[in-house]
N, C-alpha and C positions, 0 to 999 in steps of 0.2 A: 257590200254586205249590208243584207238591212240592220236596222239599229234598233234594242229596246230603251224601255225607262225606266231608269234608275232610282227604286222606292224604298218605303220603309214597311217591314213589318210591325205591327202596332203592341203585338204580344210584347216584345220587352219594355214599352212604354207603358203598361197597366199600371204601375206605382207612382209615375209621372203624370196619368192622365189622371189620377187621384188626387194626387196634391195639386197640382194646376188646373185639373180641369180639361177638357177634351180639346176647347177651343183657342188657350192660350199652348199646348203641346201641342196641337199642331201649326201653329205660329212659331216654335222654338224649329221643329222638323221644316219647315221653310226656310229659316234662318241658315239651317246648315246646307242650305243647296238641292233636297230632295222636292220633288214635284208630285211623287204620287204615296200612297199608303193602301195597307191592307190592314183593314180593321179585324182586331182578333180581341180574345179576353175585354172585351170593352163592351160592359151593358147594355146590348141595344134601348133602350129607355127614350121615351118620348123627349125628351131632354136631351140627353146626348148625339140624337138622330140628327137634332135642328141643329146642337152646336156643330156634330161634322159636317151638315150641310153647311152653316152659316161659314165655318172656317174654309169650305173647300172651294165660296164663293169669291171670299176675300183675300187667301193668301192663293187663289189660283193653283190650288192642290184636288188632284183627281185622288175621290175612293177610288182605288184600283179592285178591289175587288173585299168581299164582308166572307163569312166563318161560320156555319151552319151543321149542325152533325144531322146522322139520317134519324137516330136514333140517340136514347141517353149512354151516357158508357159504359154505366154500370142502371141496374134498375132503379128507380125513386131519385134518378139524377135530376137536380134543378135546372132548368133553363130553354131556350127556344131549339126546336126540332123542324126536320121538314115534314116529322110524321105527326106533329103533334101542332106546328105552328105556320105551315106553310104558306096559307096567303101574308101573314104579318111579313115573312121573310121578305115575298114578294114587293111589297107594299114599301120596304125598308130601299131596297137595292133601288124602287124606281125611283123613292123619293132624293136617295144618293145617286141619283145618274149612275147608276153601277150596272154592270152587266156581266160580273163574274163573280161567282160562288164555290167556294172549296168547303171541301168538307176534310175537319185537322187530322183524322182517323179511322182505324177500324174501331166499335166498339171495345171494349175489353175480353167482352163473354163471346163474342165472335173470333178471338187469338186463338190457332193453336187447332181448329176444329175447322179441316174442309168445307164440310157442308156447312157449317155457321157464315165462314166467309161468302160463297156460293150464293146463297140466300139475301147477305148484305148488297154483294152485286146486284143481285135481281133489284132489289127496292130502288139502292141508288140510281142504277140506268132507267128507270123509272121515271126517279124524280126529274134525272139530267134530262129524258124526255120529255116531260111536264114545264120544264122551266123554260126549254125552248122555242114555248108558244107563250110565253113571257117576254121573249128577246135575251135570255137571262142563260148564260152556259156554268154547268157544273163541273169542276175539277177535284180530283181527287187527292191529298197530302201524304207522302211518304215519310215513316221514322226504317226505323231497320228492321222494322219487329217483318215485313212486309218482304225479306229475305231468307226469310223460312222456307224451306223447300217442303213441298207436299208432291209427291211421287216424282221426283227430279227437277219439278217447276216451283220457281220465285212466286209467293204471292203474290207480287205486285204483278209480274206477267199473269196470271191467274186472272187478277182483276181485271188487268188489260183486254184477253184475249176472251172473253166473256164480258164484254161489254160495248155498245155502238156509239153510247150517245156521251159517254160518261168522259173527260179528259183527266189530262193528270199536271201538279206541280209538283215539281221536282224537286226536293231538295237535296244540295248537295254534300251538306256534312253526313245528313244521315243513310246518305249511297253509299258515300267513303266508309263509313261504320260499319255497312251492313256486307262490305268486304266488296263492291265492285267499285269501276271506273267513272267518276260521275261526268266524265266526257263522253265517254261511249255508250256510257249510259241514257245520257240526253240526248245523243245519235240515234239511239236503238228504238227511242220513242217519238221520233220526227209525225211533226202533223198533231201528235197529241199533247202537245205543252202550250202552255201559254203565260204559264205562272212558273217562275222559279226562283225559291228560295237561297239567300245567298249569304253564307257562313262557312267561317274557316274551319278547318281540323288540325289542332294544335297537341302537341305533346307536353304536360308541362311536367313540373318538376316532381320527383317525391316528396312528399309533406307527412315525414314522419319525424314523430320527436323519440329518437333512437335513445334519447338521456333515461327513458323510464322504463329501459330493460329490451329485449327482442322476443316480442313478440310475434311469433309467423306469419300466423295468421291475419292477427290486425297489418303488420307487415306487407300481407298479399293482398290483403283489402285495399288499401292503400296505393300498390301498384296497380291495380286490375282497374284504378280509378283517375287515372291521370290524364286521359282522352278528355278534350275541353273543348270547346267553339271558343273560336276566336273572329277577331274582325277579320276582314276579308280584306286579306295580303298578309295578315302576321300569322298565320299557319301554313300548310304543307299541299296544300291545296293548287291547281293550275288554272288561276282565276281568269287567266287570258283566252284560256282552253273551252272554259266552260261559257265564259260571254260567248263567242264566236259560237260555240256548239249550238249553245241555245238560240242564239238571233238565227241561225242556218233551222234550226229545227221548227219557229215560227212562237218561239215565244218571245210576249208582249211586254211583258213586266218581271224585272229582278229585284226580287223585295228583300233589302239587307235585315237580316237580325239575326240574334243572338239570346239562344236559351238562356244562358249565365254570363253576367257579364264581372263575377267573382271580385264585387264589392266597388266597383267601377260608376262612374258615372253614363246611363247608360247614352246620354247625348254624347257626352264624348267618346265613346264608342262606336257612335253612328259619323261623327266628326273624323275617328282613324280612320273606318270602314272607307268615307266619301272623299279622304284626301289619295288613299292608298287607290281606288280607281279610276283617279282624275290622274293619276302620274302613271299607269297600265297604259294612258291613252281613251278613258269613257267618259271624259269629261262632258261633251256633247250627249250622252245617252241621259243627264240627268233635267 
């Protein structure tokens, strides 16, 4: 079976790379045994560019791959586009030896509205064609919103099946959420993965304080909210299932993280996440 590698997603480190700095966080994510990252929520800033290059010289950590939207999510959004900032991006990825680009979503005002989505494809396959006269490949990021059916089809097939150039990372809490298999799922899209996001889906407890009356509705609120990410092995998840699917399907990189890591330290979260897959048997994948 071939083997990938075993990375960190960067988005739950954004408070960490705040207080320490981009270059001594990624020296803590060395520390705990990871070798590669994907840079998310992190400033591309002329500053921060040099410290992830300088640390990816020195702790021998690959950018796995940088975070690019097509568009802003909502209109007067701040920050870098490929519609708006496209050579800098370029500029970015080559100055980090990188050669893969995901974009984290569909816009907002593109949810919910076929031809909105339709339109996004176009650009994106576009740009995934544009970049690959860079050397530079685009993938695309799933949540659940992307299991909307529009006349019997998945958006995310939608995106798939109207589109050549464009790839996909998978993620697999938010397969599980959006009600299919994220085994089969990462089967279904053999050939188009390269990136897959790796987080658990846990049930946790109800967190209601029953002492100040019943309440239903806050009550329901409350249940309807108990779906969590967890590290990867302490939810309900078939992490064994999903490695194998994905290294069979030709993805490169499994980037652990975690949306919420519900008041946790998030290194040590990345610490259960990298002990719990060294005892699966992927010790070697990291």
């Amino acid at each position: 079976m071939n083997k990938g590698k075993i990375g960190v997603q960067m988005m739950m480190l954004k408070g960490k790379a705040e207080e320490l700095g981009v270059y001594e966080t990624l020296r803590k994510v060395r520390e705990l045994g990871y070798r590669s990252v994907e840079v998310s929520q992190i400033p591309m800033t002329a500053e921060n560019v040099e410290e992830l290059r300088r640390a990816s010289v020195d702790f021998d950590i690959e950018i796995a791959s940088l975070s690019a939207a097509v568009e802003p999510m909502v209109p007067g959004m701040p920050g870098e586009f490929l519609s708006t900032h496209f050579e800098k991006i370029v500029a970015d990825c080559k100055s980090l030896d990188c050669s893969y680009l995901r974009i984290p979503m569909l816009p907002f005002t593109s949810m919910g509205d076929k031809e909105a989505v339709l339109e996004f494809v176009r650009q994106a396959d576009s740009y995934a064609e544009s970049l690959l006269r860079h050397g530079i490949s685009l993938y695309y990021h799933n949540h659940h919103a992307e299991f909307q059916k529009f006349d019997g089809e998945y958006l995310l097939d939608i995106i798939k099946d109207h589109t050549k150039h464009l790839g996909f990372e998978m993620d697999v809490h938010w397969v599980q959420r959006g009600g299919e298999n994220p085994v089969t799922f990462i089967q279904k899209y053999e050939g188009r993965i390269a990136l897959i996001h790796l987080k658990d889906y846990r049930i946790g407890a109800l967190n209601y304080d029953f002492s100040k009356g019943m309440d239903m509705q806050e009550i329901m609120n409350a249940f309807n909210n108990i779906v969590q990410f967890a590290e990867v092995g302490e939810g309900s998840l078939d992490i064994s299932g999903i490695m194998n699917a994905g290294a069979a399907s030709g993805a490169k990189y499994f980037l652990v993280e975690q949306d919420n890591v519900y008041g946790k330290d998030p290194f040590d979260c990345l610490e259960t996440s990298a002990n719990n897959l060294r005892k699966l048997g992927y010790g070697d994948w990291f």
